[in-house]
C-alpha positions as CSV (number, residue, x, y, z in Angstrom):
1,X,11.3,-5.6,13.5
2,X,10.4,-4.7,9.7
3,X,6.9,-4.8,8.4
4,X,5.9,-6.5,5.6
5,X,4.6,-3.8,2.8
6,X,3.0,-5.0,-0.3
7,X,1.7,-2.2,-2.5
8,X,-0.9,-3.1,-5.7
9,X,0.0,-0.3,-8.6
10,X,-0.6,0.2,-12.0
11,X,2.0,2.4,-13.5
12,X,0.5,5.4,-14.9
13,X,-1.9,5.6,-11.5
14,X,-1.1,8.8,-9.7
15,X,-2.6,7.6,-6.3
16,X,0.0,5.0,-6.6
17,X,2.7,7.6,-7.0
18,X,1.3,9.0,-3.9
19,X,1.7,6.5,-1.4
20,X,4.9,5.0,-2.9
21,X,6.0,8.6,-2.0
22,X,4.8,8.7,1.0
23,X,6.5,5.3,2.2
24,X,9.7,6.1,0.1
25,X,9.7,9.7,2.6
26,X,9.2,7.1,5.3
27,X,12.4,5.2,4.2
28,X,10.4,2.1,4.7
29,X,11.2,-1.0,2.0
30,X,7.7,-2.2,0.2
31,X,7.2,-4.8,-2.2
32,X,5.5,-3.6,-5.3
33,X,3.0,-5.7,-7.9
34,X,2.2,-3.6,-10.7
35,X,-1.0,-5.3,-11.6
36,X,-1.6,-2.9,-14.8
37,X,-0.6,-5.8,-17.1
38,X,-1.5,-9.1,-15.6
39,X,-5.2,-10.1,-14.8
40,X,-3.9,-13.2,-12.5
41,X,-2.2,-10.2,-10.0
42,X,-5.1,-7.7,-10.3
43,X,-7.7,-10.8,-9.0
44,X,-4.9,-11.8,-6.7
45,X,-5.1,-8.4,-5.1
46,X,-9.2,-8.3,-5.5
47,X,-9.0,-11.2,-3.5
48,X,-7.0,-9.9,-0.8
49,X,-8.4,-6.9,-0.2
50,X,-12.2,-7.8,0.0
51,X,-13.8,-7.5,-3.4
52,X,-11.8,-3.4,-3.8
53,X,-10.4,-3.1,-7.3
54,X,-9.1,0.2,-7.3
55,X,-5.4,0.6,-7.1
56,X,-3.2,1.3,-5.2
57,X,-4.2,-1.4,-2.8
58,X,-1.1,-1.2,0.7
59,X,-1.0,-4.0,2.8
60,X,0.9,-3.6,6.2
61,X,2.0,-7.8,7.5
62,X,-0.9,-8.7,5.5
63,X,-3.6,-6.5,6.6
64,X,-5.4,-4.4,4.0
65,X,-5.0,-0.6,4.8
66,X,-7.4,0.4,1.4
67,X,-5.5,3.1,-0.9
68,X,-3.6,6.3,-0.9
69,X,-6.5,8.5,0.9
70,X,-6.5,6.0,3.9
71,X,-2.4,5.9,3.9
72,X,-2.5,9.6,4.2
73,X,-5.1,9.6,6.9
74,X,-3.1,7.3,9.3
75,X,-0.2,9.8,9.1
76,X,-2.1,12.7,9.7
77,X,-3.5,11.0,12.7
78,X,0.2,9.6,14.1
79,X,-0.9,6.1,13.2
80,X,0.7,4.6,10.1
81,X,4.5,5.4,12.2
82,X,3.8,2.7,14.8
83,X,2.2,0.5,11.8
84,X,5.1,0.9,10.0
85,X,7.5,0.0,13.0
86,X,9.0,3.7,13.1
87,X,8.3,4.2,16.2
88,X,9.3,2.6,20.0
């Protein structure tokens, strides 16, 4: 069953790049809110993810993952894969 992946970027972030690389090389779909431009989206996201107002902020079926360092981490340590879905 697809996950639900909701990414907060801003467009000229290079974090963001990252880890929409990273799920893009995962050929998993993610719904992007660039947030660089709207203050309504960028508290949205605040909201969701605890207070943190860095970007990017990745959500995984609604759960807050934090930002490109922590999507990295789980797929060095095997566990974004089953996260994702992308694995049995």
């Amino acid at each position: 069953m697809a996950k639900k992946i909701e990414i907060y970027t801003t467009m000229f972030c290079p974090f963001c790049h990252r880890a929409k690389a990273l799920l893009k090389n995962k050929g998993v779909a993610f719904t992007e809110y660039d947030v660089g431009g709207s203050s309504d989206e960028r508290a949205r996201m605040r909201e969701r993810a605890d207070g943190r107002h860095t970007v990017p902020q990745i959500f995984i079926d609604g759960v807050g993952i934090g930002g490109s360092d922590e999507l990295a981490a789980l797929d060095r340590q095997g566990k974004l894969d089953p996260m994702l879905g992308l694995t049995a």
